[in-house]
VEXDREN-2710 file (C-alpha; in Angstrom, 1 decimal):
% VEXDREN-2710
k/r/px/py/pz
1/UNK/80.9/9.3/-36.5
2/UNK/81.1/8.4/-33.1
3/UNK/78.1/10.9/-32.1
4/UNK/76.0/9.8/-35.0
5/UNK/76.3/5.8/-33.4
6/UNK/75.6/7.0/-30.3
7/UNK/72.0/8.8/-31.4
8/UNK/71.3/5.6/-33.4
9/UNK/72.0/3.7/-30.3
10/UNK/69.6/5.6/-28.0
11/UNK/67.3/5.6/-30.3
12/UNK/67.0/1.9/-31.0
13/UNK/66.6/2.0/-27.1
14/UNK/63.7/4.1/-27.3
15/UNK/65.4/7.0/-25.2
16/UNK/64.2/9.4/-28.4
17/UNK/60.7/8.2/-27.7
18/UNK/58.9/11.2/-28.8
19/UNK/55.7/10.6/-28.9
20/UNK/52.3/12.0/-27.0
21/UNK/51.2/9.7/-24.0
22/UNK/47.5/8.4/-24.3
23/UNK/45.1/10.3/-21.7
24/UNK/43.3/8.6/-19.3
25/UNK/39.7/8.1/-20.8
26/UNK/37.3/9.6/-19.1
27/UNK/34.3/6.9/-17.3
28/UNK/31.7/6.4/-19.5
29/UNK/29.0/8.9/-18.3
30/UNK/25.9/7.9/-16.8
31/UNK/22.4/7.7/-18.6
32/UNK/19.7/9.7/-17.4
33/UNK/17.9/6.5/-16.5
34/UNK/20.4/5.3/-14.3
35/UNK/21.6/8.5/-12.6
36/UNK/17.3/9.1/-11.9
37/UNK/17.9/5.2/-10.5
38/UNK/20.6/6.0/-8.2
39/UNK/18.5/8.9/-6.8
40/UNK/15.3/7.2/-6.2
41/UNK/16.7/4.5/-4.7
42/UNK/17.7/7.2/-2.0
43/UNK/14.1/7.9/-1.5
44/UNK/12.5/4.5/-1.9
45/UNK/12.5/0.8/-1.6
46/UNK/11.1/-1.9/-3.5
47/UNK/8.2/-3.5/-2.4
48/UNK/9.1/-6.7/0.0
49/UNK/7.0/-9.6/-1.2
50/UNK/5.5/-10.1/2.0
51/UNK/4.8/-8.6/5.7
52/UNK/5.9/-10.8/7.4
53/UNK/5.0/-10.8/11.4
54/UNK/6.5/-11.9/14.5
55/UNK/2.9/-12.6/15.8
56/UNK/1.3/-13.6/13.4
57/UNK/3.4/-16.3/11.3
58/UNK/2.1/-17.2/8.2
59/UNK/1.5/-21.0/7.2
60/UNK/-0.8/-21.9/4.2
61/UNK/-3.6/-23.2/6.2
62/UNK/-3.8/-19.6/8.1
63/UNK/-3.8/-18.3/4.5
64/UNK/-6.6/-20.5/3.2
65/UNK/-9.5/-19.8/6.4
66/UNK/-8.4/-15.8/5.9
67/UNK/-8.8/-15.9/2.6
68/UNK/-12.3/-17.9/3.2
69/UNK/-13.5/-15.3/6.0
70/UNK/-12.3/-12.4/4.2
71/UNK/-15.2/-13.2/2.0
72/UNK/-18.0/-14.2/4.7
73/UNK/-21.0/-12.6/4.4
74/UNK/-22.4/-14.7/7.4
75/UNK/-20.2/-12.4/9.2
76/UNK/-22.7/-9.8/9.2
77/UNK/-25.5/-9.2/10.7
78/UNK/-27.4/-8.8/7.7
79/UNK/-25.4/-11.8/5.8
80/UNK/-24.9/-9.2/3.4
81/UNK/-21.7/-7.8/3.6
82/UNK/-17.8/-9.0/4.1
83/UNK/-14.7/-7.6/4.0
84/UNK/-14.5/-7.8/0.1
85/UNK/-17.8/-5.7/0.2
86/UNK/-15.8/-2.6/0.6
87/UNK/-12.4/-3.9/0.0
88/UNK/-13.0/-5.5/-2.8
89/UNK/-10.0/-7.5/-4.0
90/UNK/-10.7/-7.4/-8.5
91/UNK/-10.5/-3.6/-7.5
92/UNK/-7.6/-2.6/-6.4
93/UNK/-9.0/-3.3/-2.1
94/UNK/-11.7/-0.6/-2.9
95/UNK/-14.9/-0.1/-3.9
96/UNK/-14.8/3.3/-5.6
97/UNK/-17.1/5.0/-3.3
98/UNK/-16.3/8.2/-1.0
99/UNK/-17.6/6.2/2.1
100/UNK/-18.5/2.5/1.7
101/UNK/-22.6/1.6/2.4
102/UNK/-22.9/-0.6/5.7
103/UNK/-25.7/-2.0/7.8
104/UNK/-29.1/-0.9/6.2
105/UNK/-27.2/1.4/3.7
106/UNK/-25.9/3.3/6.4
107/UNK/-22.7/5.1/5.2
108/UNK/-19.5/6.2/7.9
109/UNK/-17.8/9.1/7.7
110/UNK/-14.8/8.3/6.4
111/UNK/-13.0/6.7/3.3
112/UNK/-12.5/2.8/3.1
113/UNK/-8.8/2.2/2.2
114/UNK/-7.3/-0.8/0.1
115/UNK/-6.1/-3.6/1.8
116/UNK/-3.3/-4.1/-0.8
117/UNK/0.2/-3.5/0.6
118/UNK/-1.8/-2.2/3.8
119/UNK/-0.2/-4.7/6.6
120/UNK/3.1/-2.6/5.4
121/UNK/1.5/0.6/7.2
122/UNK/2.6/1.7/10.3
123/UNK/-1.0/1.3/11.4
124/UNK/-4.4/0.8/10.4
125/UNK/-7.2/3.2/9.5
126/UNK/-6.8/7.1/8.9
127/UNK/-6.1/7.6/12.2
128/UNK/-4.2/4.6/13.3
129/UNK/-6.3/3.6/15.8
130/UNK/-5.5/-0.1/14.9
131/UNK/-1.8/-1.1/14.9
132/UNK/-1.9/-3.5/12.8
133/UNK/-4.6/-5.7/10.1
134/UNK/-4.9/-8.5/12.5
135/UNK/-6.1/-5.7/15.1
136/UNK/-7.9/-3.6/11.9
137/UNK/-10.3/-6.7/11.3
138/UNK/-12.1/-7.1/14.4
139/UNK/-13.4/-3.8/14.2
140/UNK/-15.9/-3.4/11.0
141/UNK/-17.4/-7.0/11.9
142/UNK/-18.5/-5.5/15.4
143/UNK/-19.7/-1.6/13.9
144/UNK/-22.9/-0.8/14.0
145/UNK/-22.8/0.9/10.8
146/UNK/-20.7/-1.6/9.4
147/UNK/-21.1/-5.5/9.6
148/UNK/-23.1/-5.0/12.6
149/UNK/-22.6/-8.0/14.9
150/UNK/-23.8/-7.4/18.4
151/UNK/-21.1/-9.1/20.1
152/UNK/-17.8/-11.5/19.7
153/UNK/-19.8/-14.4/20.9
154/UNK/-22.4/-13.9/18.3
155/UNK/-20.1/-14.7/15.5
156/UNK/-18.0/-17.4/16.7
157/UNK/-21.4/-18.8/17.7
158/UNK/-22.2/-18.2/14.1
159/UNK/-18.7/-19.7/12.7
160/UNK/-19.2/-22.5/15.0
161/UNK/-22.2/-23.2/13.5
162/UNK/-21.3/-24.0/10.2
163/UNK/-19.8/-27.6/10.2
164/UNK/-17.1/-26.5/7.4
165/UNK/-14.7/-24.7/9.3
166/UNK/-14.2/-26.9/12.1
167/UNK/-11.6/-28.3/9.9
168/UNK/-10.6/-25.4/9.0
169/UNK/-9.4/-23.7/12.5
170/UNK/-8.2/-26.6/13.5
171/UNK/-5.5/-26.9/10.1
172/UNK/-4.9/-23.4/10.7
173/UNK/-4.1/-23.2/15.0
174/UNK/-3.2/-26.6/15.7
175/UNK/-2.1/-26.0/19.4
176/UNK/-5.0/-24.2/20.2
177/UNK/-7.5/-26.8/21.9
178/UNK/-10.7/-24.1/20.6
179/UNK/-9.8/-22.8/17.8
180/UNK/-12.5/-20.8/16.9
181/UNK/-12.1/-17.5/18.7
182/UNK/-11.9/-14.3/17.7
183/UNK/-8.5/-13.3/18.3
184/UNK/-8.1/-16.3/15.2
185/UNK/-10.6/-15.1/13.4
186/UNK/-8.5/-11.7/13.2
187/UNK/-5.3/-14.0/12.7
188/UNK/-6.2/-15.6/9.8
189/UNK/-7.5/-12.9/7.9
190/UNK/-4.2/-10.7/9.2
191/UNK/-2.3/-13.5/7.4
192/UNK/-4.0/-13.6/4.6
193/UNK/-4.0/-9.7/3.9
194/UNK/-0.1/-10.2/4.4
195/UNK/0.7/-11.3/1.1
196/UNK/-2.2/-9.1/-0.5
197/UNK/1.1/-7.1/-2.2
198/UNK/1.5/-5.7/-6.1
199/UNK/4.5/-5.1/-6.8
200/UNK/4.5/-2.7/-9.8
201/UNK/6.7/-1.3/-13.5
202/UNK/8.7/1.2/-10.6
203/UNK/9.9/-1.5/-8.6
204/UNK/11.9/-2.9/-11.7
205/UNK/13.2/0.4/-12.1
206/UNK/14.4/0.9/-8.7
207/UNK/15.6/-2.8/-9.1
208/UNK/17.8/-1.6/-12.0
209/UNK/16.1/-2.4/-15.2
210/UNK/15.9/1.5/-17.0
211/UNK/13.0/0.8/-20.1
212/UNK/10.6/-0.3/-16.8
213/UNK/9.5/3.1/-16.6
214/UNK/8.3/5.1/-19.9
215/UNK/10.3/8.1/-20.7
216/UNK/7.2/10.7/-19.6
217/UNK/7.2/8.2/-16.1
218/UNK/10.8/8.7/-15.6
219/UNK/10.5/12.6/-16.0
220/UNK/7.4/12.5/-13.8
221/UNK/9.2/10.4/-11.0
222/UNK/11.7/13.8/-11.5
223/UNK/9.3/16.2/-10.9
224/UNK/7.5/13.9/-7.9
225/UNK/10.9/14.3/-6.0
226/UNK/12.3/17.9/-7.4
227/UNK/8.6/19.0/-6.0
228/UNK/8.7/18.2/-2.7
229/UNK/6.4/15.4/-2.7
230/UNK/8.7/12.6/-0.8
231/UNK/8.5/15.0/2.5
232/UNK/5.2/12.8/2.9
233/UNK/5.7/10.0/0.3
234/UNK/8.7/8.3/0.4
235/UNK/10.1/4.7/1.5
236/UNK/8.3/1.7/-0.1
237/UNK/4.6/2.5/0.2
238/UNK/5.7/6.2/-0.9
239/UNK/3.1/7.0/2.3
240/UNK/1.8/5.0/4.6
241/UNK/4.6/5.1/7.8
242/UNK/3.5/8.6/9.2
243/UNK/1.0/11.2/10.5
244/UNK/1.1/14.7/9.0
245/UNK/-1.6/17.5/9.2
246/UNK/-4.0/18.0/6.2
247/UNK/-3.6/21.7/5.5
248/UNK/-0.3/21.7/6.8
249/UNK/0.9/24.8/5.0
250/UNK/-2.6/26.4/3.3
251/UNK/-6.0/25.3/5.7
252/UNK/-7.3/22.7/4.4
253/UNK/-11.5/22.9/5.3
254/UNK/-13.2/19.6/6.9
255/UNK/-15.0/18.9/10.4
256/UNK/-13.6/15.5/10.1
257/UNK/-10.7/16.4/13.6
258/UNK/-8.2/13.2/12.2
259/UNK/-6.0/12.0/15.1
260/UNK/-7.4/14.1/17.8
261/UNK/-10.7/11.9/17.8
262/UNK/-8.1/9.0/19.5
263/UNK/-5.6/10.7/21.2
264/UNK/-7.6/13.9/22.7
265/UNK/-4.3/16.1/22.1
266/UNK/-5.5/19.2/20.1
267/UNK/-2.2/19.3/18.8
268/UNK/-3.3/15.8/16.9
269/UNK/-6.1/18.1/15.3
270/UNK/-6.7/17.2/11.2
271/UNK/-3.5/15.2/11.2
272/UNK/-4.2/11.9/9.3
273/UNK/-1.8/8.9/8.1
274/UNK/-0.5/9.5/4.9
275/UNK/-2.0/7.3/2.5
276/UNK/0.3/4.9/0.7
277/UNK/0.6/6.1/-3.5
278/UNK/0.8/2.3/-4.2
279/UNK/-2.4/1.8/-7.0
280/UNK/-3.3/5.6/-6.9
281/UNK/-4.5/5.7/-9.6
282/UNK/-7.0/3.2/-9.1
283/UNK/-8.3/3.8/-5.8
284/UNK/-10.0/7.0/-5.9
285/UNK/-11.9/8.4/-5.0
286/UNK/-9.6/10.2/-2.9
287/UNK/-8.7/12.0/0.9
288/UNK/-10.4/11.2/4.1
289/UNK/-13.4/11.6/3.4
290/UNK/-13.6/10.8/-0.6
291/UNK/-13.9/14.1/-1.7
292/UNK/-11.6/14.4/-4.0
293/UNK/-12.6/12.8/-7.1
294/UNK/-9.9/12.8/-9.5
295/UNK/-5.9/11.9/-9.0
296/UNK/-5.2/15.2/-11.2
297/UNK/-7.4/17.2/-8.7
298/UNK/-5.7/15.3/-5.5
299/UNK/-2.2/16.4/-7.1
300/UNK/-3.1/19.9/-7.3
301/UNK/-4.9/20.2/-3.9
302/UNK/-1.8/18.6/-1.8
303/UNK/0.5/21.1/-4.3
304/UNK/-1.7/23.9/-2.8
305/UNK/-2.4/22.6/0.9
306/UNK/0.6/20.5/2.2
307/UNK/3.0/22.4/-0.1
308/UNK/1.9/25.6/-0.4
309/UNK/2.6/25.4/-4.5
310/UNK/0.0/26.4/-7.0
311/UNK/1.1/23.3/-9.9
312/UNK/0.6/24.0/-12.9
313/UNK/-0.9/21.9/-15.4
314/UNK/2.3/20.6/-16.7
315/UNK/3.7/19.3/-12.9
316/UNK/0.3/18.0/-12.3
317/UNK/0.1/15.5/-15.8
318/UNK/3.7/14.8/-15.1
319/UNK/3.1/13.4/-11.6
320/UNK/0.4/11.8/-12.5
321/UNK/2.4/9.9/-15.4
322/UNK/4.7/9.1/-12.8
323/UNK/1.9/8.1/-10.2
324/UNK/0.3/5.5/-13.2
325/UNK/3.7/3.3/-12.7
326/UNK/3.0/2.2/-8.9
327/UNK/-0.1/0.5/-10.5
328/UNK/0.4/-3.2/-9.9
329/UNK/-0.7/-6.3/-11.0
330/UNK/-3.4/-7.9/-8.8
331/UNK/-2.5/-11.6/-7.8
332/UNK/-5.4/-12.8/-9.4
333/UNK/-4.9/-16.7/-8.7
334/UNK/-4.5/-15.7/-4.5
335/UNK/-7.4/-13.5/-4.0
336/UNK/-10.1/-15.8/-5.9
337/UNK/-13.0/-16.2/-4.6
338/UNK/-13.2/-19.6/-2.2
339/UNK/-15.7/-22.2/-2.1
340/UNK/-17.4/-21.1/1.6
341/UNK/-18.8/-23.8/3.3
342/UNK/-22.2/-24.5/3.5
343/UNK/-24.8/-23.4/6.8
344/UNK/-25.6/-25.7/9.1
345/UNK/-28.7/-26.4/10.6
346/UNK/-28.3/-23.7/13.7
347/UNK/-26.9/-21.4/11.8
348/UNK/-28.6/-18.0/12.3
349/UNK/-30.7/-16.7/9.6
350/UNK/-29.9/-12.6/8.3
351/UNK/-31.1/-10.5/10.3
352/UNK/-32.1/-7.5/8.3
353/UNK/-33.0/-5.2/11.3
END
């Protein structure tokens, strides 16, 4: 009997504990969504909310005279034209047209680029001849094809003028004993094209939140990055921080010489900023020069020239799906149109010539 007690014993102890042990469960596995998440966010940023400056701080009264001379007409020569004439702000910062009319209808050369998300850029125009907005707006006032002023002095004098904006510098540089200058005049619109940003459905996504992006966007966004497409547009303007050379694998025909016009290196020769994806789809049409009128026709042509791919119709539909979610929503309460104030009595009349 006594081996008999002895089992009993043991196995009241648990020392004939027979049984399986549990496995480990294995972590839950990841959803597409989030795994595509996780690899974006590898790529690209979310859009900050605003540029900020170390120059150029931004106070509301800076804001308020941009936002007023962003829309001045009496800027021109003419009085017919502002920045909103070919940046216009209900449209995405374009105006939909492969080179913007000027002075007398006269037309540049090259394509006008939204001022949305553009004091993010490394620099201003296609070839970054301007390195930075504040430095970007002096220049169209004083073209000849442009706005068409003939000098600086001519359009403070004009400013000066009009007995509304007196005020107005003063608010907005309060240390500055003349306040209506030129370098301000670029200031204040700088500031006010700071916060000229649209945040969009893919910045959720990369933020975390996986039904921001439609299934077909999220499969496009795959076939953006699996394609090669984030050698050029990556980071949070997917474009915009770099120069590369159109026809950088397959020639790419234009006269237009890019770079080289600035910096008088050949090697500079048909390189151009990359242009930011941000509202793509609504700010065609598209390239340098606006030739390109369709996104699925810009896909396919930087497949072919920068990446030496022939896409088919499939990649190209898929990117663009994936290009439709960097579509933001214009701050329509910020970019409304200001009561300007009214001319004086020595303020000039248009000049038409």
């Amino acid at each position: 009997m006594k081996p008999l007690m002895l089992i009993a014993m043991l196995a009241a102890c648990g020392g004939a504990d027979t049984t399986t042990p549990e496995p480990t469960p294995e972590p839950p596995a990841k959803s597409d969504a989030k795994a595509l998440i996780e690899s974006a966010n590898k790529v690209f940023a979310p859009l900050p909310s605003v540029a900020e400056s170390e120059t150029n701080p931004i106070t509301d009264a800076k804001v308020e005279l941009g936002r007023m001379l962003y829309y001045e007409n009496r800027m021109s020569k003419a009085q017919e034209i502002s920045c909103n004439s070919c940046h216009m702000l209900d449209r995405y910062g374009v105006d939909n047209e492969p080179t913007s009319p000027g002075h007398k209808g006269q037309r540049g050369g090259r394509n006008s680029p939204t001022t949305y998300n553009a004091a993010f850029h490394l620099a201003q125009f296609w070839d970054g001849r301007a390195a930075d907005v504040e430095a970007q707006a002096k220049g169209p006032v004083l073209n000849p094809i442009e706005m068409a002023m003939p000098s600086e002095d001519v359009v403070i004098a004009t400013l000066k003028s009009i007995p509304g904006y007196a005020d107005k510098f003063a608010a907005a540089f309060p240390d500055n004993p003349d306040p209506i200058n030129y370098d301000n005049v670029a200031l204040a619109i700088g500031a006010f094209e700071r916060q000229l940003v649209t945040p969009s459905p893919f910045d959720a996504f990369l933020g975390g939140k996986e039904d921001a992006l439609t299934a077909e966007q999220q499969a496009g966004l795959k076939t953006f990055m699996d394609t090669g497409c984030v050698s050029c547009h990556s980071g949070a303007l997917l474009g915009g921080q770099s120069y590369m050379k159109l026809g950088m694998v397959r020639p790419y025909e234009t006269a237009d010489v890019g770079r080289a016009e600035i910096t008088g290196n050949d090697a500079d020769k048909f390189f151009f900023k990359v242009p930011s994806l941000r509202n793509i789809e609504k700010t065609g049409p598209y390239f340098h020069d606006g030739s390109v009128a369709t996104l699925p026709e810009a896909i396919r042509l930087m497949g072919a020239h920068q990446l030496g791919q022939d896409l088919s119709d499939e990649k190209v539909a898929s990117i663009e799906a994936f290009l439709k979610s960097l579509t933001g929503e214009l701050p329509k309460d910020y970019i409304a149109k200001p009561e300007l104030p009214a001319s004086g009595p020595k303020t000039p009349k248009p000049d038409p010539s």
